[in-house]
N, C-alpha and C positions, 0 to 999 in steps of 0.2 A: 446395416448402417442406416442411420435414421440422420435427417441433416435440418438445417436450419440457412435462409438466406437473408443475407442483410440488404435491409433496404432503407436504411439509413445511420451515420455515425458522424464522428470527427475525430481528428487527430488524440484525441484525449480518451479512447476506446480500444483497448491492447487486449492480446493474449499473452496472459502472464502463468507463470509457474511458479514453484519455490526458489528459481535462481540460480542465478548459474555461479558453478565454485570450484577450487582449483586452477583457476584460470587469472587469478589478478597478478602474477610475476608478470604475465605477459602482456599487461597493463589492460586487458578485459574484466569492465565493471560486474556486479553481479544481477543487476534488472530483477526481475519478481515480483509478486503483491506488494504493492507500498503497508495495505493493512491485511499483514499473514493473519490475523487471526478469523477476522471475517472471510478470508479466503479459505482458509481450515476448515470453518463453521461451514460453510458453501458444498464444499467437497464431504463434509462427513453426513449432513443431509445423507446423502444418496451412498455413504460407504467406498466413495472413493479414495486411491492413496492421497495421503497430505499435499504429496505435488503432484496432484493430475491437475494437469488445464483448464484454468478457465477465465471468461472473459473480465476485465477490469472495465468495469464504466465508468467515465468520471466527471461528474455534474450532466448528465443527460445528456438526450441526441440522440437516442440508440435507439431503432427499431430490427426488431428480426419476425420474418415469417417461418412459418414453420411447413416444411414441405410433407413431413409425416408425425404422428404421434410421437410423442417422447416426454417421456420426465424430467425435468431441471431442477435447479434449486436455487436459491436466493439468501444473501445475505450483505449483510453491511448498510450502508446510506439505503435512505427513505427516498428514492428519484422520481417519486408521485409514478410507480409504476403503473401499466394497465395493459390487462387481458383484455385485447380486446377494447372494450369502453369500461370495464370493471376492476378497480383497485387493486393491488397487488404489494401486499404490504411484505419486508423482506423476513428471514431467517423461518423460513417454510421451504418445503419441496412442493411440488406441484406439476400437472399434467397441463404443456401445452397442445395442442386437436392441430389436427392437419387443415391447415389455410385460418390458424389465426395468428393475431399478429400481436408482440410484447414489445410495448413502446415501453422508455424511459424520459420523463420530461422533463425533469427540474426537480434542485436539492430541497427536499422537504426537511430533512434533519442527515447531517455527513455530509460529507461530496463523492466517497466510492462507494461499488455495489459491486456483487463479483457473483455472478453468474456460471451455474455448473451444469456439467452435461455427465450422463452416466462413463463411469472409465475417461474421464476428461475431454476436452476438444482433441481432436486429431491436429497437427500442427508437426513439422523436422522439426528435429534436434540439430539444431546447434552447439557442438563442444558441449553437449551434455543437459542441454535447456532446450526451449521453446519459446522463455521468456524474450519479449522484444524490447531493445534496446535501441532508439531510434537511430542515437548518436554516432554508434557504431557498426549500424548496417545487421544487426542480429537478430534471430527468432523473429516471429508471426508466422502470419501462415504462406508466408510464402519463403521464408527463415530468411530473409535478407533483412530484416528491422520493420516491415511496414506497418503501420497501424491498421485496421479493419477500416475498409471503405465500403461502398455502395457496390453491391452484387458479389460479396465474397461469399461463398457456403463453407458454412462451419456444419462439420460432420461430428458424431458420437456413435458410442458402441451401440446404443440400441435402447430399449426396456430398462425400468430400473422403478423398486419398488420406495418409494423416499420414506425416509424416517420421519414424516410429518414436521415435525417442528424442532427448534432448536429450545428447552427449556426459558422460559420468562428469566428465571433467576441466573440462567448462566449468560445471556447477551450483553457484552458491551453497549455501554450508555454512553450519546455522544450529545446528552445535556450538559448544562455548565461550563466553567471556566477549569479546562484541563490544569493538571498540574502534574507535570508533567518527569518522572526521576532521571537526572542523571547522574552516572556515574564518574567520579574527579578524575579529570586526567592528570600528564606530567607534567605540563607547565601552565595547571591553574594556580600555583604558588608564583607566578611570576606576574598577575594583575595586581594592580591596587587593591587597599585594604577595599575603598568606597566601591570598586568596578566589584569586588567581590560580594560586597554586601549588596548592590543595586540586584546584581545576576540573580540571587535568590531568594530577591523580597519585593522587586518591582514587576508590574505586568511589562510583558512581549508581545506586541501584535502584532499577527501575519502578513506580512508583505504582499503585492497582489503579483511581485516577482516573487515566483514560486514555479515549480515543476518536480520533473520525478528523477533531479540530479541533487534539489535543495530548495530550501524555505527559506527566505530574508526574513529576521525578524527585526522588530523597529521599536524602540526604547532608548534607555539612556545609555550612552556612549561610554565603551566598557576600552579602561587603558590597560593597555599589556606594558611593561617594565622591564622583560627581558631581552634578552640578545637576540637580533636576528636568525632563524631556525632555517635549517637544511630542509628540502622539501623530503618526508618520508612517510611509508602507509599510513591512507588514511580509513578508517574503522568504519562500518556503518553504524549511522548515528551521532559520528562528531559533531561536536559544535565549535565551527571554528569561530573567530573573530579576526575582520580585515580590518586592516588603518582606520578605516571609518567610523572602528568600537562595536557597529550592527552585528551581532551574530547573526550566523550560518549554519543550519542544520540541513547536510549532508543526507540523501536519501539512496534509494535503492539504484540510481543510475550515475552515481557521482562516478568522479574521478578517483583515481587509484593512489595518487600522490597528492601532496600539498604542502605548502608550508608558511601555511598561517597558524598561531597559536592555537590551542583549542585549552576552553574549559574541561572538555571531557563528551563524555558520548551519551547519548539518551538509552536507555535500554528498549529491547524489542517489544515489550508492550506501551510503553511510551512512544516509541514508532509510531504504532497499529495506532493510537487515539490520536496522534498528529497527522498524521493521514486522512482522516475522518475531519480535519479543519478546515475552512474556507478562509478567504484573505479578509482581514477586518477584527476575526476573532482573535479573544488576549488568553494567553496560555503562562504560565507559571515553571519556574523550576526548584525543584526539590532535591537535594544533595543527598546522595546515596550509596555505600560502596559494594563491592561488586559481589561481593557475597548472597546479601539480601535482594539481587537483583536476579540471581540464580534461584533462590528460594521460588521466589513468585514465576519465573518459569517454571518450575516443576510442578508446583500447586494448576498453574493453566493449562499445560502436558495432562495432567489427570483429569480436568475435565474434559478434553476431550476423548479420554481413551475411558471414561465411566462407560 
C-alpha cells in the first residue's frame, strides 16, 4: 500500500464515489461526483472501476504529500495545480516521488478536480458507498460524513501504469455560456405561457448559494398556476421553482422529497457541465425529451469504453 498525507484542505474537499443507491425509501440521499464524467475520465486514466474512489477538489486548498511513489490521475477543473513548484495541468496520469507535494490553488478554468489513486482511495462503505454526505453523517474516510482535514492518510492499492492522457477531442470543455438540456417534467404545463418562454430563452446566473444539495439560479421570476402539490420523489437534476419564481437545481446531496413544482430535470451530462460552474456564470436551458437524452449517454458510455 502506497499512501498519501494531507496537509492541507477545506470543507469543500470530499471522497466521493459513484453514489449511493437503493437507499432513498429510507430517505438517504445518493452523494457521489457532482461531475461523474470527469470523475470517470480520472478513474479510467489508471483502468480503475467507474466507481472506485476518488478525491473531489473544489475550487482549491488541497495539498497532499506523498509518503511513497505512486501513480495518480487527474481530471476535470484547471486549480493552477503544482508538482512541486511545476504546473500540473489536468486529464493526465502521472507519477507523484516520495516527499513531494500536489498543491491545488485556485479555479483556472471549472471549480472541481477529481483526483485518482490506482484501485481507488481506501475509504468503509457505507450502505453500499464511500461517498460523503455531510448532511447526514455518511462516507469519508472515516464513514461518518467527514470531509478531508489536515493529517488524514489517504491509502491506494499500490503501482499503476497510467494511460497517459485523456484524448484532446474527447474532454469536456468548460468554456462558454453552458446550455444546458433538460428534460419536461409533469407539471411544467402548469407555468405561464411567458414563465415558460422566459425558462428557455433567457440567461440564469448562478447564485453564490450554491453547494452539493443545489444551485439558486437568479433571473426572471418564473409563475407556477397550478394547485398546491403533495411533496413526492424528487429526481436528481430537478429543477424546482419556490414562491419566489428562482429556480433550483437539485444536485447530488439534495433531499429525497419535495414539493415545489419543477420544470423537469437536467440530464447527467448537463449535471457534469453544471458542476464545472462558479457562482456569477450565466447558463441556459434547452428543452429536450427523454429519449434523446438517453442517446447521448450511450454515445458518452462508448467513449469511455473505446
Amino acid at each position: 500500500m502506497s499512501a498519501l498525507t494531507v496537509e492541507a484542505s477545506t470543507p469543500l474537499c470530499q471522497l466521493q464515489d459513484a453514489g449511493r443507491f437503493g437507499v432513498r425509501h429510507l430517505g438517504v440521499t445518493q452523494g457521489g461526483a457532482l461531475d461523474w464524467v470527469s470523475a470517470r475520465w480520472a478513474n479510467w486514466l489508471l483502468d480503475n472501476p467507474a466507481q472506485a474512489t476518488v478525491v473531489e477538489i473544489t475550487l482549491g486548498g488541497f495539498v497532499l504529500v506523498a509518503e511513497a511513489d505512486c501513480c495518480l490521475a487527474l481530471a476535470g477543473a484547471d486549480l493552477d495545480a503544482r508538482l512541486d513548484d511545476q504546473p500540473l495541468k489536468p486529464w493526465r496520469s502521472f507519477t507523484l516521488r516520495r516527499g513531494q507535494r500536489l498543491r491545488f490553488n485556485q479555479p483556472l478554468h471549472g471549480a472541481r478536480a477529481y483526483l485518482a489513486a490506482p484501485g481507488g482511495f481506501a475509504a468503509p462503505q457505507v450502505l453500499g458507498s464511500c461517498a460523503t454526505v455531510v448532511r447526514e453523517g455518511l462516507g469519508g474516510p472515516d464513514g461518518e460524513g467527514r470531509a478531508l482535514v489536515k493529517g488524514d492518510r489517504l491509502e491506494c492499492a499500490g503501482q499503476a501504469a497510467g494511460r497517459g492522457e485523456v484524448p484532446l477531442a474527447l474532454r469536456p470543455s468548460f468554456e462558454g455560456e453552458p446550455l444546458l438540456d433538460l428534460v419536461m417534467g409533469a407539471q411544467l404545463g402548469e407555468f405561464s405561457g411567458q414563465s415558460l418562454f422566459d425558462a428557455f430563452n433567457r440567461d440564469w446566473t448562478l447564485d453564490s448559494r450554491a453547494d452539493r444539495m443545489g444551485v439558486r439560479l437568479l433571473g426572471p421570476a418564473l409563475q407556477y398556476q397550478g394547485q398546491p402539490m403533495i411533496s413526492e420523489g424528487i429526481p436528481l437534476g430537478a429543477v424546482q421553482v419556490p414562491p419566489d419564481g428562482q429556480p433550483i437545481v437539485l444536485l447530488n446531496d439534495r433531499q429525497t422529497i419535495g414539493g415545489y413544482p419543477r420544470l423537469g430535470a437536467l440530464t447527467p451530462l448537463a449535471l457534469a457541465r453544471l458542476a464545472q460552474c462558479l457562482p456569477g456564470e450565466r447558463v441556459r436551458f434547452r428543452a429536450v425529451v427523454q429519449a434523446l437524452a438517453w442517446a447521448e449517454m450511450r454515445d458518452w458510455f462508448g467513449r469511455f469504453d473505446a
